[in-house]
matplotlib code that plots the C-alpha trace (Angstrom):
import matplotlib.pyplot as plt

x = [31.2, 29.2, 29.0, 27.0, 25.8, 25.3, 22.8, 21.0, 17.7, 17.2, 20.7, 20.3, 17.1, 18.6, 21.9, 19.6, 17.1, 18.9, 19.4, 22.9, 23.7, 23.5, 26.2, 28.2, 28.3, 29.4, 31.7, 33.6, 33.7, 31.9, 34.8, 37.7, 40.0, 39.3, 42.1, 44.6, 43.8, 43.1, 40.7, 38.4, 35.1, 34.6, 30.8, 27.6, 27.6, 31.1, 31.1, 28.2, 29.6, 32.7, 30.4, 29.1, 32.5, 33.6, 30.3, 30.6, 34.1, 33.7, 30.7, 32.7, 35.4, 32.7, 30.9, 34.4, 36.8, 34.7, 31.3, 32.7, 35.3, 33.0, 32.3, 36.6, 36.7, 34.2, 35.4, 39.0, 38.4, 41.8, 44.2, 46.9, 50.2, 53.2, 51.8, 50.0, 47.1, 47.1, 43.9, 42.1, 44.3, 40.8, 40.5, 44.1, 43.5, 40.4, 41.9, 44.9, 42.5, 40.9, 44.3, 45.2, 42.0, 42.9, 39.5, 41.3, 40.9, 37.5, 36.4, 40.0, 41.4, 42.6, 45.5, 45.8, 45.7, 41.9, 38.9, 37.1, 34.2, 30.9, 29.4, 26.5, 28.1, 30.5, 27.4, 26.7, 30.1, 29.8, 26.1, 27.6, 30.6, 28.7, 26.5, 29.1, 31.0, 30.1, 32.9, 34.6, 33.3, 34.9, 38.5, 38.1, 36.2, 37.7, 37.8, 37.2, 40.4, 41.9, 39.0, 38.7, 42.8, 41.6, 38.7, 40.4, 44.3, 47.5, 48.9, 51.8, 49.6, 47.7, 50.5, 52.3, 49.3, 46.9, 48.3, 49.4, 45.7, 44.9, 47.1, 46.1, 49.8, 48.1, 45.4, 44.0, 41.8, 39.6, 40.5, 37.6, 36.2, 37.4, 36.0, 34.6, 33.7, 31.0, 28.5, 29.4, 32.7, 32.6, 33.8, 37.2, 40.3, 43.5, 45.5, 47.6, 50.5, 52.5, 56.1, 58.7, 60.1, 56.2, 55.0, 52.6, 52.3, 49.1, 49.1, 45.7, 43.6, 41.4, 38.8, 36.6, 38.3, 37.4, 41.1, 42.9, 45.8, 45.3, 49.2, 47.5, 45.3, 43.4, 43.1, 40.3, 42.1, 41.8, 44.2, 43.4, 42.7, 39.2, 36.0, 33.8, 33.8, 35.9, 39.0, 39.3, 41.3, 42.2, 45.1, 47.1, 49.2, 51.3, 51.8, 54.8, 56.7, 55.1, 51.4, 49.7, 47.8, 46.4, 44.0, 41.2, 38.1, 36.1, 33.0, 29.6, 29.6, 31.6, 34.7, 37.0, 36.6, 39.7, 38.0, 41.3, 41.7, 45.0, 47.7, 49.6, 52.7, 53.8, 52.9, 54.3, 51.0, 50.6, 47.7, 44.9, 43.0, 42.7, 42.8, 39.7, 37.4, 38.2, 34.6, 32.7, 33.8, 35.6, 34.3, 30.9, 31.7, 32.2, 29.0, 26.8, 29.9, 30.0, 26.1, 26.0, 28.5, 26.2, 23.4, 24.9, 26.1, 22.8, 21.1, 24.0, 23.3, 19.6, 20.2, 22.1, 20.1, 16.7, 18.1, 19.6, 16.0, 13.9, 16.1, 15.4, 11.9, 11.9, 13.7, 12.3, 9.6, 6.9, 3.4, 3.8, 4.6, 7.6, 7.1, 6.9, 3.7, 2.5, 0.9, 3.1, 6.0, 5.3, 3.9, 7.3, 9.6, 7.5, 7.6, 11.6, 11.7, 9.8, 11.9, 15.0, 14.3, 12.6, 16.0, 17.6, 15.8, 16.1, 20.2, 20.6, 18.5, 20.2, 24.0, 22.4, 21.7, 24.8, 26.7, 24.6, 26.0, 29.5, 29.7, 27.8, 30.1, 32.7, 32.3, 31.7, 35.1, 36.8, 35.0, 33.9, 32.7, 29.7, 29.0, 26.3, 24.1, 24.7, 24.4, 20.3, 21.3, 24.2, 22.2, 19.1, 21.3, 23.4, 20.0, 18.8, 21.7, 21.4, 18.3, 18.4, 21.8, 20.3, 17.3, 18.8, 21.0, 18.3, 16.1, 18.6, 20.1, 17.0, 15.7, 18.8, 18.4, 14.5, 15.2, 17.9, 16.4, 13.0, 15.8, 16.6, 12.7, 12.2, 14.9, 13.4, 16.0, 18.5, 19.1, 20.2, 23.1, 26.6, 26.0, 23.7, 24.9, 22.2, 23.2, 26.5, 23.9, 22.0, 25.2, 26.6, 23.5, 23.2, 26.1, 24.7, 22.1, 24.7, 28.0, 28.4, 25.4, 22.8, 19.0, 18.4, 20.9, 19.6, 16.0, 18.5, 19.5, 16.5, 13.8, 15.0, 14.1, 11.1, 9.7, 11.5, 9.4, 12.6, 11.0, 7.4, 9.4, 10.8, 7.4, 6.2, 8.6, 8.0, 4.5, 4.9, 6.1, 3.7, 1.8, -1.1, 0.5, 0.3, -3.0, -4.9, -5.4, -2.1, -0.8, -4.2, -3.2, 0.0, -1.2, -3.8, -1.0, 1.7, -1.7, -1.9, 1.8, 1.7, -1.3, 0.9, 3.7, 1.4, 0.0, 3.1, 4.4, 1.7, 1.9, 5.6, 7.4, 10.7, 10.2, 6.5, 8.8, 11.6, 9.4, 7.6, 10.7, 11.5, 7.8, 7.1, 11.2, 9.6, 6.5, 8.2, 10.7, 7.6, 6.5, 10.0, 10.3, 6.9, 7.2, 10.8, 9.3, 5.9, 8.6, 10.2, 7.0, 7.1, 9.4, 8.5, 5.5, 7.1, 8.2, 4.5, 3.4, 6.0, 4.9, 1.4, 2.3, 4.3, 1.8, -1.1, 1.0, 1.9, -1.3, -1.9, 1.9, 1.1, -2.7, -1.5, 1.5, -0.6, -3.1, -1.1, 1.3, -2.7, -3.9, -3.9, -0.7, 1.0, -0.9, 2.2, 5.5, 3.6, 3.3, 6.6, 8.2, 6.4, 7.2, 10.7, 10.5, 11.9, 11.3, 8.9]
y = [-41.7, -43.6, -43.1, -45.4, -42.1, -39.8, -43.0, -43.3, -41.1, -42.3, -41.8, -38.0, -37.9, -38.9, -36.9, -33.9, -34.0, -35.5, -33.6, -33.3, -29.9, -31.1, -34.0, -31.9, -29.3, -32.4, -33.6, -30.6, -29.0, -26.3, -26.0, -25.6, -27.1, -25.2, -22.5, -25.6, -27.7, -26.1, -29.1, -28.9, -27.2, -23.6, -24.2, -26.4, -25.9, -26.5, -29.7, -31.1, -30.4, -31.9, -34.8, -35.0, -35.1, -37.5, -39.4, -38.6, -40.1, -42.9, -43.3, -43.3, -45.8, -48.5, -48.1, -47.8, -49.7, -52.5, -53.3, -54.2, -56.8, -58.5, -61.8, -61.8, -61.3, -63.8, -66.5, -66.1, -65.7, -65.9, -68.1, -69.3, -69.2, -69.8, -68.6, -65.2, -64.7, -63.1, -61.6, -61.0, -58.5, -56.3, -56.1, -54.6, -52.3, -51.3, -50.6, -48.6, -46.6, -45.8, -45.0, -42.5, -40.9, -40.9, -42.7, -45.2, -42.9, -41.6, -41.8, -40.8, -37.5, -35.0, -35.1, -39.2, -38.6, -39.2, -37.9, -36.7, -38.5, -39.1, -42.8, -41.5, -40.7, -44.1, -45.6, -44.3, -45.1, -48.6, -49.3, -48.1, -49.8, -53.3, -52.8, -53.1, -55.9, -56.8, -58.7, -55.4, -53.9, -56.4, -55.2, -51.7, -49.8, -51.3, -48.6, -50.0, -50.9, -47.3, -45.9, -48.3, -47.3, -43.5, -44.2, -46.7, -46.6, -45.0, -41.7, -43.6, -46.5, -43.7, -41.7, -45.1, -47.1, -44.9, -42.9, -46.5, -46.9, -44.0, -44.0, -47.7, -48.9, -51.9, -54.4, -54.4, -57.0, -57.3, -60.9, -62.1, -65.5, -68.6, -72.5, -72.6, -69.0, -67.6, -66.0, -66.5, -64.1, -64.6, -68.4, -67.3, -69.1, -67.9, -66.9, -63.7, -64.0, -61.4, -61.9, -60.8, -57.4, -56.4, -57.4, -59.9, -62.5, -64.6, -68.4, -70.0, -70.2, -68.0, -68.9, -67.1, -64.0, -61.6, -60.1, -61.8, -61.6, -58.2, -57.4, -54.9, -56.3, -55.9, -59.3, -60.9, -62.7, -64.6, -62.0, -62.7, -66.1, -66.3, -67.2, -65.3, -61.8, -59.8, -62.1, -60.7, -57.9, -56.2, -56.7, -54.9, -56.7, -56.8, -60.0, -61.6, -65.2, -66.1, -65.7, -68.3, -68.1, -72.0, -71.9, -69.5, -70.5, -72.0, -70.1, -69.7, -66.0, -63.0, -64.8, -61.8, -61.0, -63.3, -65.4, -67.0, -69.6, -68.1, -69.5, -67.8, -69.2, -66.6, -63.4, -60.7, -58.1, -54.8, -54.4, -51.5, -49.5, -51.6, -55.0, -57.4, -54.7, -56.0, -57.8, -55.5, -52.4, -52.4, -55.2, -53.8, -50.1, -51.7, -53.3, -50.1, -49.7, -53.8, -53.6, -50.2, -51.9, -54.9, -52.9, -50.9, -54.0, -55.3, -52.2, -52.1, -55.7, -55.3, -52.4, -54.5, -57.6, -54.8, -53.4, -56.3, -57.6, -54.4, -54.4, -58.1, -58.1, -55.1, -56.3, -60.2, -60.7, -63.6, -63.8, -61.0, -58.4, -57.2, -59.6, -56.4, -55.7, -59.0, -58.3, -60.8, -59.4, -55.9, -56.8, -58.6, -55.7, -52.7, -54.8, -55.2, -51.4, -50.3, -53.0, -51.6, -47.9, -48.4, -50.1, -47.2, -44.9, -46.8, -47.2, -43.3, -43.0, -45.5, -43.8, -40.4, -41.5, -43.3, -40.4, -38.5, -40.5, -40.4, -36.6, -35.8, -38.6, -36.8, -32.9, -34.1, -35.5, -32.6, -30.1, -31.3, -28.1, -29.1, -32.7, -32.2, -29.8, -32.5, -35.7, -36.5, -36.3, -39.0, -40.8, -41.1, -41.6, -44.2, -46.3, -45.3, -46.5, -49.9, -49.9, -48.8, -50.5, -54.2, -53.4, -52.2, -54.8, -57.3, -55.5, -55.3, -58.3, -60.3, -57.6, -58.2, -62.2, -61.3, -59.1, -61.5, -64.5, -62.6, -61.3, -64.5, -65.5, -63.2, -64.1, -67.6, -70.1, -67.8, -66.2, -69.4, -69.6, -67.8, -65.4, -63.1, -61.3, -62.0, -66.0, -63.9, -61.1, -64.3, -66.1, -63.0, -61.8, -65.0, -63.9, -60.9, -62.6, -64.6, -62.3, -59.7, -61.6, -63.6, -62.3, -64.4, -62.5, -58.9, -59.6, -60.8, -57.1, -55.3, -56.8, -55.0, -51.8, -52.8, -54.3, -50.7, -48.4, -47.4, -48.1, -46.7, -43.4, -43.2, -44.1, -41.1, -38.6, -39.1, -39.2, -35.4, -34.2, -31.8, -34.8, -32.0, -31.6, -35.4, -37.8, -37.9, -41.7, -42.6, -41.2, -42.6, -46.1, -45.6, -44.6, -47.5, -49.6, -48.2, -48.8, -52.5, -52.9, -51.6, -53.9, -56.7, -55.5, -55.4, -58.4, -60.4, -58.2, -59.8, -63.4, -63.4, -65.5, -65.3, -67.9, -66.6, -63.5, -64.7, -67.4, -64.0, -61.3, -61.5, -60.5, -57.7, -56.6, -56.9, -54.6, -51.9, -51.6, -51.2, -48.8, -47.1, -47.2, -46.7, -43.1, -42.6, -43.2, -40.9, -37.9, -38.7, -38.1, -34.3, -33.7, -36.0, -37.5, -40.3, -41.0, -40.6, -43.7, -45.4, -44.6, -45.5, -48.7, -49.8, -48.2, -50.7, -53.8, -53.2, -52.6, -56.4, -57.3, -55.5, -57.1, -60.8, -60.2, -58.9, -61.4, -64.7, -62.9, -62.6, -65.9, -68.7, -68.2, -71.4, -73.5, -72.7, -73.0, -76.4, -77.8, -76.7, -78.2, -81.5, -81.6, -81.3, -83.9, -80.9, -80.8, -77.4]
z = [-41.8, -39.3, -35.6, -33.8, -31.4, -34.3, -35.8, -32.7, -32.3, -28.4, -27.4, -29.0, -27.2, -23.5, -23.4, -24.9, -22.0, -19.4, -16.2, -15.3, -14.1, -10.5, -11.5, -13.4, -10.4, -8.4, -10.6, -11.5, -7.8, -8.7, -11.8, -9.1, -12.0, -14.8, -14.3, -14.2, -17.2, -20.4, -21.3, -18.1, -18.3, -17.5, -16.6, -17.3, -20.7, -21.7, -19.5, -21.4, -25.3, -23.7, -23.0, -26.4, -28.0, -26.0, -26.9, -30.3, -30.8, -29.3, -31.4, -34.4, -33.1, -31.9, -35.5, -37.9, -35.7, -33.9, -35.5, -39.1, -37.6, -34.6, -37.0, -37.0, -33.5, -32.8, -34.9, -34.1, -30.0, -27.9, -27.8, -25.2, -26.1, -23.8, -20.9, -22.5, -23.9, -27.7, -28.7, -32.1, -34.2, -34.1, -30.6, -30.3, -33.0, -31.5, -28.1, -29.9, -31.2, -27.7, -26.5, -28.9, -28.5, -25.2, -23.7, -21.6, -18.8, -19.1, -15.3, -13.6, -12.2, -14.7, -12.1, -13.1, -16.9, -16.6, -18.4, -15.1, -17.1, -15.0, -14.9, -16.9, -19.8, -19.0, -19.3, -22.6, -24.3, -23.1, -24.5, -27.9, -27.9, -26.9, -29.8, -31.7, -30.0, -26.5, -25.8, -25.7, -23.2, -20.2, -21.8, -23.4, -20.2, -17.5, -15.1, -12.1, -11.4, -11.3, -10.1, -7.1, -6.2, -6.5, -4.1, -1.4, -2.5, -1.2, -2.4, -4.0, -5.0, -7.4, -8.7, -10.0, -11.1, -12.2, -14.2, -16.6, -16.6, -18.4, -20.9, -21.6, -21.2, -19.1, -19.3, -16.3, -14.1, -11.3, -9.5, -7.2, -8.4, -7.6, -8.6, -5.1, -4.6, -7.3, -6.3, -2.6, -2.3, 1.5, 0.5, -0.9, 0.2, -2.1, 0.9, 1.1, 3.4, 5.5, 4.9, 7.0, 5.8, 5.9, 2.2, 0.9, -1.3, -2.9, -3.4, -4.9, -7.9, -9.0, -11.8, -14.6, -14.5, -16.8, -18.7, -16.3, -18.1, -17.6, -15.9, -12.9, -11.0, -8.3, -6.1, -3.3, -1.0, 2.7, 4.7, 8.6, 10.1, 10.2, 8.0, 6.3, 4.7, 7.6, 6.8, 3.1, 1.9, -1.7, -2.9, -5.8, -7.9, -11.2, -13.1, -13.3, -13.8, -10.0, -11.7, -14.4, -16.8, -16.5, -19.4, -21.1, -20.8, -24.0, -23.8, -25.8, -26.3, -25.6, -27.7, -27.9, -24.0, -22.4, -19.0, -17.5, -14.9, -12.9, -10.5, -7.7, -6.5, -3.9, -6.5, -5.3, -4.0, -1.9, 0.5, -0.2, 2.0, 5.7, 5.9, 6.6, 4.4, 1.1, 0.5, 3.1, 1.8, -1.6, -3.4, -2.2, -3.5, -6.9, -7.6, -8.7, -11.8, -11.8, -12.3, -14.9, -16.8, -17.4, -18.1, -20.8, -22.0, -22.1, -23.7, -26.5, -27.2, -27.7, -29.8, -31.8, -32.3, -32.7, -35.6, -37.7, -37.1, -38.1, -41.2, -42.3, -42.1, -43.9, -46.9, -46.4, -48.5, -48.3, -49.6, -52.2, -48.8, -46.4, -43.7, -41.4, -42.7, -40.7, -37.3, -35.7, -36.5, -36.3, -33.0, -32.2, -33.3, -31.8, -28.5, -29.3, -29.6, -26.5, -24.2, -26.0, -25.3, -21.5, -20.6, -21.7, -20.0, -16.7, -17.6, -17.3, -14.5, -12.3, -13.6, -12.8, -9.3, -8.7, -10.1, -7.5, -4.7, -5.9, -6.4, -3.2, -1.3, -2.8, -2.1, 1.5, 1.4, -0.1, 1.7, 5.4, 6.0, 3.7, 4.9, 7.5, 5.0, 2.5, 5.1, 4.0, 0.6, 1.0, 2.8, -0.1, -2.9, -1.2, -0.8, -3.9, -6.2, -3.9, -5.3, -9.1, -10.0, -9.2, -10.9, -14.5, -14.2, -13.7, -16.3, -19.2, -18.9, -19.0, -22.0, -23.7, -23.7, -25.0, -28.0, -29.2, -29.0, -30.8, -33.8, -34.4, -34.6, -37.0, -39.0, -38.9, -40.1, -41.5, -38.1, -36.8, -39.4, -38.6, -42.1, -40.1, -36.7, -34.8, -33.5, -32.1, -30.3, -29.0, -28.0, -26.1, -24.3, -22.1, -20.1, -18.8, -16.5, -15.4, -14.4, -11.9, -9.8, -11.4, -12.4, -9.1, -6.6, -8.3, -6.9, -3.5, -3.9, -4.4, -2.6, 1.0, -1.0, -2.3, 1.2, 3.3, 1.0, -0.9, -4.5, -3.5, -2.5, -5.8, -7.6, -5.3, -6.4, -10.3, -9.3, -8.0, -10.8, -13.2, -15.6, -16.9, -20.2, -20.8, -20.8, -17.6, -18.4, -18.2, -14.9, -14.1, -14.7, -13.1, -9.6, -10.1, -10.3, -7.8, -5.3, -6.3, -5.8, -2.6, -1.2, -2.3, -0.6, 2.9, 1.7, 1.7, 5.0, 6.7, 5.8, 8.3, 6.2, 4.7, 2.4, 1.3, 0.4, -1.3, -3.2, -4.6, -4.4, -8.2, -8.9, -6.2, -7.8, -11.4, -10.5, -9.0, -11.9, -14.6, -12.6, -12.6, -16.4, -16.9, -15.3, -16.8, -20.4, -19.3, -18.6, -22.2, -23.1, -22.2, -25.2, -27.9, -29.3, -31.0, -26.7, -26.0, -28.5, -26.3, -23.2, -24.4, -25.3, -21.9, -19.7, -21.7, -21.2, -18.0, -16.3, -17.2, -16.2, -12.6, -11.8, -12.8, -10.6, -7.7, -8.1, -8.1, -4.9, -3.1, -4.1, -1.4, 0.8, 1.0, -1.9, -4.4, -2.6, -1.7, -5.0, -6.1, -3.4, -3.9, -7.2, -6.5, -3.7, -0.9, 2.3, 4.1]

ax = plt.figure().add_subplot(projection="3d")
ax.plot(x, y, z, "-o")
ax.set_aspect("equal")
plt.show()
């Protein structure tokens, strides 16, 4: 029987040796529910084998129920029929099987029909089930919805929705984009309209929505009469005849995931939370899951695209050998491997810290008593997670596109045929720099932390950490480095210019995250030798990665913006 968790050394290896106890604590409310549902964990130990079974049979459905039929679900996409959107027969089975294993609901209140699952673990299911068909992911984990009305909705609003959600009666959708408004949400214009007995209704278009045929949805819309982000408010809504589907986009990857174009001709809608915070507040809030999500999608999908390639050259043979006897391909895969497996570790960071946040934000709510002792604790992991979730994004996104495109390298001219799996891993990946914020607005994201001493604080703290069971040499070269990234930093603090900064943001962002996974892979390293050999191997590359960084940031101020701009023909 396979089980794509069971199969997976590293993912044994990180829910093994992950610290959770302090999340599970969180989570569970010191096990204040235990006594009222017979499934909720008694203590630290039961919440974790919950985890694993949870893991576990997910696991199985992403390797029996998805992976097998991806090529179908690929080749037949989604269609539009009438108005709805009918999906790949796989893709419905697949969710039906989620449903009756009752993992629709995996992050919602017990008292919702939820799981009471932490992101980290979220995190997990969501990197398996993407290795076996990333377009799955945007449809089969969609929590946000339900976990965005248990954070920011009504009493009502939760007991009626919610509750739909878990059981996995509903698609579900999350309705922000529109052909004018990508990237820049504070440009939205559908307009949501106060009627006269007090409710609301949504005329406009909103485009590249992800399951927006989805029938709950949550909706961005222009609320008050002004520009700009305080005129927006969320909006929940269920699809009817006054909602349409206009088209579904043709798109070069992620073919079973449905991206409509959608209509409102005075749709029904209900505000959330206050009016004027939908972008500042709630749309915000969502961005560390928006950004997880992607990550794990990007780790699956480079777990994916590693292993069909490990296992061609290792049964292609040219010149009388297994071509991954050849230095440049060994060299290609064992790079593949360790980009694979530092994502990884920098995905369960970056959920442990926003589950951190969550929890702690959480207790303080439940239990005010507690919320000045626990105030400099919010406080960190609030700017941490804005920190970490850009970062992994960024990271695994980017990794993703890497280790795909080198799969199909190694599978030379094969790999560029539809027989092998690898074109569709290469296909999908290229969304994931793109959606939920671009590569380019992640370093937008980051780069405050990196120049307020956020991501040296961090370097700091693993840097703390007992390192005497593991080579002197390699903490060596990390604190060599973390020095050189902070002389850039006061280097480019002290040029005073904002363009000096962003021209060179994705680089000082790039630096601190290798020095991140770099110390993430160094405390693997504690519990496996095989994890040492990795860490060895990151820690040499990046030394080099770090110092050519550094150097070109140092280099003659103004020299390069010049040239590029010249080139281009813009103006200083």
């Amino acid at each position: 029987m396979e089980n794509f968790f069971l199969d997976n050394e590293d993912l044994l290896f990180q829910l093994e040796h992950m610290d959770l106890d302090r999340v599970i604590r969180l989570y569970e409310d010191e096990f204040a529910e235990a006594a009222k549902y017979p499934y909720a964990p008694k203590d630290v130990a039961d919440a974790r084998d919950n985890y694993r079974r949870t893991i576990e049979i997910a696991g199985q459905i992403a390797a029996e129920f998805m992976a097998p039929f991806a090529p179908e679900v690929d080749a037949t996409g989604v269609k539009l029929v009438n108005g709805e959107v009918i999906m790949a027969p796989p893709t419905v089975k697949a969710w039906d099987m989620l449903s009756k294993a009752e993992l629709t609901g995996l992050t919602f209140a017990r008292a919702n029909g939820g799981l009471n699952i932490p992101l980290t673990v979220l995190s997990m299911i969501g990197e398996m089930m993407s290795r076996a068909d990333a377009s799955f992911l945007n449809l089969g984990l969609q929590q946000d919805i339900g976990a965005t009305l248990e954070r920011f909705g009504s009493a009502e609003q939760i007991a009626r929705i919610v509750p739909i959600l878990a059981r996995g009666e509903e698609g579900s959708a999350m309705i922000l984009t529109e052909p004018d408004a990508g990237s820049d949400l504070q440009a939205v214009t559908l307009k949501a309209t106060q009627t006269a007995n007090g409710g609301w209704v949504l005329n406009g278009v909103k485009r590249f929505i992800t399951n927006g045929c989805g029938r709950i949805g949550l909706v961005l819309a222009r609320s008050e009469d002004r520009e700009g982000a305080r005129g927006l408010s969320m909006f929940l809504y269920k699809r009817g005849k006054e909602t349409l589907i206009r088209r579904v986009e043709e798109k070069l990857g992620i073919h079973g995931s449905p991206t409509c174009e959608m209509q409102f001709n005075n749709a029904p809608c209900e505000l959330v939370g206050e009016r004027g915070r939908g972008l500042t507040k709630y749309t915000m809030w969502l961005m560390n899951s928006a950004r997880l999500s992607v990550a794990s999608q990007g780790v699956g999908i480079g777990e994916a695209a590693f292993r069909e390639a490990e296992k061609y050259a290792r049964e292609r043979c040219q010149f009388g050998k297994a071509i991954i006897e050849m230095p440049a391909v060994y060299e290609m895969l064992t790079e593949m491997r360790v980009a694979v497996e530092a994502g990884r570790s920098l995905l369960y960071e970056t959920a442990k810290v926003v589950d951190l946040k969550e929890g702690l934000e959480r207790v303080s709510e439940l239990h005010p008593e507690k919320s000045a002792e626990l105030k400099a604790d919010v406080k960190k992991y609030v700017r941490y997670a804005a920190f970490f979730t850009p970062i992994a994004k960024m990271y695994n996104s980017e990794m993703a596109n890497k280790v795909a495109y080198d799969a199909i390298q190694i599978h030379g001219g094969t790999g560029f045929m539809k027989d092998f799996n690898v074109e569709r891993h290469a296909r999908d990946a290229r969304i994931t720099n793109i959606y939920e914020g671009t590569t380019q607005l992640q370093v937008v994201a980051a780069i405050g932390g990196v120049m307020a001493g956020t991501a040296i604080n961090i370097i700091d703290e693993y840097a703390a950490e007992d390192w005497s069971a593991l080579p002197v040499h390699l903490v060596k070269t990390l604190e060599k480095a973390r020095d050189s990234l902070e002389r850039t930093i006061l280097h480019t603090k002290d040029t005073n210019s904002q363009e000096f900064l962003d021209f060179h943001a994705r680089r000082l962002v790039e630096m601190a995250t290798d020095l991140i996974m770099a110390w993430l892979l160094l405390r693997d390293a504690r519990h496996s030798p095989r994890k040492l050999r990795l860490a060895e191997t990151f820690i040499e590359r990046l030394q080099f990665r770090v110092k050519a960084h550094s150097e070109y940031i140092t280099a003659e101020d103004a020299f390069f913006m010049k040239n590029y701009r010249e080139i281009l023909n813009i103006k200083a």
